[in-house]
C-alpha positions as CSV (number, residue, x, y, z in Angstrom):
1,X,107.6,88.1,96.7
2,X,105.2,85.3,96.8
3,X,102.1,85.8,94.4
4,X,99.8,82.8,93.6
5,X,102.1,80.3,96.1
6,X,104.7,80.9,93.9
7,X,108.1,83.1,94.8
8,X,108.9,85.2,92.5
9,X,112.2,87.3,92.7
10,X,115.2,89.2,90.8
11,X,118.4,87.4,91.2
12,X,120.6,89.5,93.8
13,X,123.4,91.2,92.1
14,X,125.8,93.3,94.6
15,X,126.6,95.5,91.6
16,X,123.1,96.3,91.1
17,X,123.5,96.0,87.3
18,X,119.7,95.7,86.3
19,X,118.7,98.6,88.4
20,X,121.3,101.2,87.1
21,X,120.6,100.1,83.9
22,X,116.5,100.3,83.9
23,X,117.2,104.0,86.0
24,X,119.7,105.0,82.7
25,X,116.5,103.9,80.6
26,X,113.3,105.1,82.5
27,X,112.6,108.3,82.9
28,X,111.4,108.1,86.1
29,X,112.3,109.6,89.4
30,X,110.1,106.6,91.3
31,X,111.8,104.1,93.3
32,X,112.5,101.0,92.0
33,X,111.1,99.2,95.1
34,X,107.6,100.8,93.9
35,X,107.6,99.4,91.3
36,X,109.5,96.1,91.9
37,X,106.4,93.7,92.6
38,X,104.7,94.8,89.5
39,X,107.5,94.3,87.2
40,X,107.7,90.6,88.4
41,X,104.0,90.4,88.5
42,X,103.8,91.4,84.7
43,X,107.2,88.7,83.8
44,X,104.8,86.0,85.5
45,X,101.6,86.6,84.0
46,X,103.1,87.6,80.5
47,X,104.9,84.3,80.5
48,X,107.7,85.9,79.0
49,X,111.3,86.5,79.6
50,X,111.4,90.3,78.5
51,X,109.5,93.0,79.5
52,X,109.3,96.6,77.2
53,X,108.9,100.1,78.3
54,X,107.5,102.5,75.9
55,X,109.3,104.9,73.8
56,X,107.1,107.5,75.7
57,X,108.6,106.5,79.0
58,X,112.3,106.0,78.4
59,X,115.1,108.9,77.9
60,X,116.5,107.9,75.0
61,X,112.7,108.3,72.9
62,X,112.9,104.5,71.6
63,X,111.5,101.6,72.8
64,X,113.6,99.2,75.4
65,X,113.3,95.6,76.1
66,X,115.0,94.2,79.2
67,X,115.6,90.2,79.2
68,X,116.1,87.5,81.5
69,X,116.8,84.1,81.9
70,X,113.7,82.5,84.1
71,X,115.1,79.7,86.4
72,X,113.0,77.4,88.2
73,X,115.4,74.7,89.6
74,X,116.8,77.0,92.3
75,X,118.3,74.3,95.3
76,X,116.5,74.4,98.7
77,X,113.5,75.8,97.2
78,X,110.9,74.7,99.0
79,X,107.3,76.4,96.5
80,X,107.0,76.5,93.4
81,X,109.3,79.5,92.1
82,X,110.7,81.6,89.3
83,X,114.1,83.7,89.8
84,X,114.7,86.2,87.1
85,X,118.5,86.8,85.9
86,X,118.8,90.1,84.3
87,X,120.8,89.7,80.9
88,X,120.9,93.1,79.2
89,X,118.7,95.7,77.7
């Protein structure tokens, strides 16, 4: 996604760890594609490497954090740009 000329992006992960884990936390039926530009959106703007959902909006009643390293030396990048690797929850 490019937002204010610079790319912003989830790593890829064939296992698709960070989306089964946010679906076992959110209790949500929405797509995670919905949603997807927001969440980056919110990592840039926040300047943070963590973002929280609510204990109202998760399944478990408590409040989740889900962090990521932010890389900005990605080869071949040609913009200014920010991958997010998914760590844990």
């Amino acid at each position: 996604m490019l937002f204010n000329e610079t790319q912003l992006w989830f790593k890829f992960d064939p296992s698709n760890r960070f989306v089964k884990d946010f679906y076992k936390v959110w209790d949500s039926e929405v797509f995670f594609l919905a949603i997807e530009d927001s969440l980056l959106i919110n990592l840039y703007y926040s300047n943070k490497n963590y973002f929280k959902i609510p204990a109202a909006k998760t399944r478990m009643k408590k409040d989740v954090y889900f962090l990521f390293d932010i890389v900005t030396d990605v080869l071949d990048a040609r913009s200014d740009h920010r991958r997010y690797d998914y760590i844990k929850y």
